[in-house]
C-alpha positions in Angstrom: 0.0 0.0 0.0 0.9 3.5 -0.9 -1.8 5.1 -0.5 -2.5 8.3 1.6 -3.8 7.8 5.6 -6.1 10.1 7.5 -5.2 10.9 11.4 -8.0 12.2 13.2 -7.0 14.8 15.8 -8.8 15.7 18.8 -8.4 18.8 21.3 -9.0 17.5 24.5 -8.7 19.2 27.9 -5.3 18.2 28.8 -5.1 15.0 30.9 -3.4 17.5 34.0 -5.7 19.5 34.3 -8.5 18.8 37.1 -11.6 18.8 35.4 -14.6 21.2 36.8 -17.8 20.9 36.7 -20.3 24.0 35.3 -22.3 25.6 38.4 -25.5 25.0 35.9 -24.8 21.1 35.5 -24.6 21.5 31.6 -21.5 20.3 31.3 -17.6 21.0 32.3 -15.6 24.1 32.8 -13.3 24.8 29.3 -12.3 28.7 28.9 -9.2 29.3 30.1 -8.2 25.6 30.1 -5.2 24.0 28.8 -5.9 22.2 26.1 -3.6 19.8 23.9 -3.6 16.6 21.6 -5.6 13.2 22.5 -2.9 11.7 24.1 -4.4 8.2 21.9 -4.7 10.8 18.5 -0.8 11.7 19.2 0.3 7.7 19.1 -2.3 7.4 15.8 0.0 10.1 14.5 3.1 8.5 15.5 2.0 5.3 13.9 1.3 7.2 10.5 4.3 9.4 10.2 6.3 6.1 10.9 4.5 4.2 7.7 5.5 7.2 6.0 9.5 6.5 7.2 9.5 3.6 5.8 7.8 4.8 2.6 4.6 2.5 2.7 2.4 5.5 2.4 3.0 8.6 0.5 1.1 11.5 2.3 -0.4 11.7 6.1 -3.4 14.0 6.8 -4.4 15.3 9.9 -7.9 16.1 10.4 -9.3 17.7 13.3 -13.1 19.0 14.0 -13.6 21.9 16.6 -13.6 25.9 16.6 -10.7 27.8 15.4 -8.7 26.4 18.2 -8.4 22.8 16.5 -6.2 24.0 14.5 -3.0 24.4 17.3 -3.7 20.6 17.7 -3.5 20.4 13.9 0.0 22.2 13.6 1.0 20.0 16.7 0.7 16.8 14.6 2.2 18.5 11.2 5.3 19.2 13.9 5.5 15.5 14.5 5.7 14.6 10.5 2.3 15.3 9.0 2.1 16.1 6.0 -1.1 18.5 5.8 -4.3 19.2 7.6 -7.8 19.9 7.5 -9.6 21.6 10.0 -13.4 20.9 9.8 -15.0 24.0 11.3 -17.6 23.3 13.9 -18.2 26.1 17.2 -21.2 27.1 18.9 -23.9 24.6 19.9 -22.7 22.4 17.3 -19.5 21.3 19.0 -20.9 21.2 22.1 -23.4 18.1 20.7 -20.7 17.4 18.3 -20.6 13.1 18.9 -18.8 10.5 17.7 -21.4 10.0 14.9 -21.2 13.4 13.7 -17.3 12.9 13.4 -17.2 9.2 11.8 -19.5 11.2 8.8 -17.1 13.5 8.7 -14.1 11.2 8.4 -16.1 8.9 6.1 -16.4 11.6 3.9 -13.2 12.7 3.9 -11.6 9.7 3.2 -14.0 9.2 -0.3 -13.2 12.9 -1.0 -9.0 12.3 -0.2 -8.9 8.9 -2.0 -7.5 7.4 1.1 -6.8 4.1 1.6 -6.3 4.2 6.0 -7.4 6.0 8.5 -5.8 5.9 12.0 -7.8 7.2 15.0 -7.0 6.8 18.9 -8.8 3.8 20.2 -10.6 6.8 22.5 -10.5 10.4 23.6 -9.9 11.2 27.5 -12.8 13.3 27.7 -15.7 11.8 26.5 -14.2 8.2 26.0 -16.2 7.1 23.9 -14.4 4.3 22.2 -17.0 4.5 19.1 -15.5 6.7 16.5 -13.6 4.3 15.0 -15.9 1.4 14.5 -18.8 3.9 13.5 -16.7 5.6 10.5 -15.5 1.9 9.2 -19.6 0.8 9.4 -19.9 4.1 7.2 -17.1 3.0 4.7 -18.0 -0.5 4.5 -14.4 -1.2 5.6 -12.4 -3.3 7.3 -11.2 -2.4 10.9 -8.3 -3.1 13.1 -9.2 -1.8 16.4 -7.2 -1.2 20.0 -4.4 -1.8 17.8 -0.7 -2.2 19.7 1.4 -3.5 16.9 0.5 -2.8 13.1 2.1 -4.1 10.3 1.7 -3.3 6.1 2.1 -6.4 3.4 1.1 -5.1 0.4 -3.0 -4.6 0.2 -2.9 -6.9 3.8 -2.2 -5.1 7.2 -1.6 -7.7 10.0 -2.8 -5.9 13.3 -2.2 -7.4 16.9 -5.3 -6.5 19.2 -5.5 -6.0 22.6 -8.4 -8.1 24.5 -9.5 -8.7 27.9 -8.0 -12.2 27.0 -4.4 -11.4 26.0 -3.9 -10.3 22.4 -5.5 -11.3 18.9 -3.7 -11.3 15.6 -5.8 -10.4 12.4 -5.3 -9.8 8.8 -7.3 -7.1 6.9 -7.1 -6.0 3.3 -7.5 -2.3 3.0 -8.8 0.3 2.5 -9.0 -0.3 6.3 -10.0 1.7 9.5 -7.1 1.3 12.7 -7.7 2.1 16.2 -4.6 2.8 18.3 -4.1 1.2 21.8 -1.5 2.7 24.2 1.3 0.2 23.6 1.3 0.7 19.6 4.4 3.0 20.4 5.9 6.1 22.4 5.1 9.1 20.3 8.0 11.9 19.6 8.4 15.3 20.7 8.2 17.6 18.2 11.5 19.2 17.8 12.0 23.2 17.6 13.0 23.1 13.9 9.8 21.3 13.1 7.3 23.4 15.0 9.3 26.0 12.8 8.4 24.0 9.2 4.9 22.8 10.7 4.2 26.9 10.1 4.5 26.4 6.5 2.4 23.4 6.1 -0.7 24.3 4.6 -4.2 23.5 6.4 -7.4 23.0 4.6 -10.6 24.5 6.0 -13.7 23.0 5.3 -17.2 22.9 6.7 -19.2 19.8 7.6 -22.1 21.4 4.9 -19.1 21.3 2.4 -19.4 17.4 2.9 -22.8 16.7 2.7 -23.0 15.9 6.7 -25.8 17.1 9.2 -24.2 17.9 12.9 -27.7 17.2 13.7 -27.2 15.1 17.2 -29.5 12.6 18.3 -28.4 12.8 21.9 -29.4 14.9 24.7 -27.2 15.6 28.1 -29.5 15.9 30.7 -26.9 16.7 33.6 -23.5 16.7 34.2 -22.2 16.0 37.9 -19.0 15.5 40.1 -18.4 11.7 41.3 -19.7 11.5 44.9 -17.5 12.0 47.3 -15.3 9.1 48.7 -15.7 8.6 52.3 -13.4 8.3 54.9 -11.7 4.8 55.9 -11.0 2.8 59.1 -8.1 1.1 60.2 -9.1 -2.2 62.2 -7.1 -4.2 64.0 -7.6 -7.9 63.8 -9.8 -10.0 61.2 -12.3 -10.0 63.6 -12.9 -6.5 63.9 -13.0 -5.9 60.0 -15.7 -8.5 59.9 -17.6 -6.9 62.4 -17.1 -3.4 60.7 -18.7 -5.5 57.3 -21.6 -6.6 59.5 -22.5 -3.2 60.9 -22.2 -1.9 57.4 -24.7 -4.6 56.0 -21.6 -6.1 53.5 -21.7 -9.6 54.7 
């Protein structure tokens, strides 16, 4: 295969940050948050720039849907070896229903328009963690998919993808055009070095609307209230096996 690949990348509240709920229970606190990359889009990016390395595809893409911010997590992955991007414009009340649905149409879309023959997505994002994205957009395409992917390999029109299961791995064989997933031990992704921040600049980035593809943002969900976990109560220390058992009994445990 030497085809082209599409990365999706997604600004996320960054995984450091303690998250806030809004006093109104609509959802979480983001103005004046650091944001950054997915930490699962950065190793989908990885994996792509490194087929690229060893020249089994030509060109990566990094696609990212969001306000004008995405594009900082755009340039973030063109530092790491993308190619190009495409920023998919989507603010307001949009992107705040904006679902994994909405962006599997989106990538689906994209990858008829871009004649691409992969597309590499993290397995989920921290925020929402979802874990549907990927499966959704290969329905879409009617293609194959490689999902919670920790070691990828291209033969030809045949990728050979080890997947991680609550059972130990799985090995599979897909032809492509194909959909990947990354998993956290597909690989360690690189810093992005000064010098290529300083070329990532140059790299041109596409903006398009989801109307421009034919797809309605149109969500079929509804977030009826957001809220903190409950608070964890205090523990006991007990001394003897004896007392913790009693401790159960008072508590109604056993």
């Amino acid at each position: 295969m030497s085809g082209r690949v599409l990365v999706g990348v997604k600004r996320v509240i960054d995984y450091a940050v303690k998250i806030r709920v809004k006093a109104d229970n609509t959802g979480v606190v983001t103005d004046g948050v650091k944001h950054s990359m997915n930490p699962f889009c950065e190793i989908a990016v990885e994996e792509a720039v490194k087929l690229k390395e060893k020249k089994l595809v030509k060109e990566v893409v990094a696609v990212s849907c969001g306000p004008q911010q995405s594009q900082e997590t755009i340039r973030t992955a063109l530092a790491m070896g993308a190619d190009r991007g495409i920023h998919v414009e989507v603010s307001g009340k949009d992107y705040e229903t904006l679902g994994p649905l909405q962006v599997s149409k989106i990538m689906a879309a994209l990858a008829k328009k871009e004649d691409a023959q992969l597309i590499i997505l993290g397995k989920q994002a921290i925020d929402d963690d979802c874990n549907q994205t990927g499966q959704m957009t290969a329905a879409l395409l009617d293609w194959p998919q490689g999902t919670f992917a920790s070691e990828v390999t291209l033969d030809g029109d045949k990728i050979k993808v080890v997947r991680e299961i609550d059972g130990g791995l799985e090995t599979i064989k897909i032809n492509t055009p194909a959909v990947l997933t990354a998993d956290l031990r597909l690989n360690t992704p690189r810093y992005a070095t000064l010098p290529n921040i300083m070329k990532a600049k140059k790299k041109k980035i596409a903006n398009v609307k989801p109307a421009d593809l034919g797809v309605n943002l149109t969500s079929r969900l509804e977030v009826l209230k957001v809220e903190d976990p409950p608070q964890r109560q205090a523990g006991m220390k007990v001394e003897t096996v004896e007392d913790l058992v009693g401790k159960l009994k008072e508590a109604g445990k056993v």
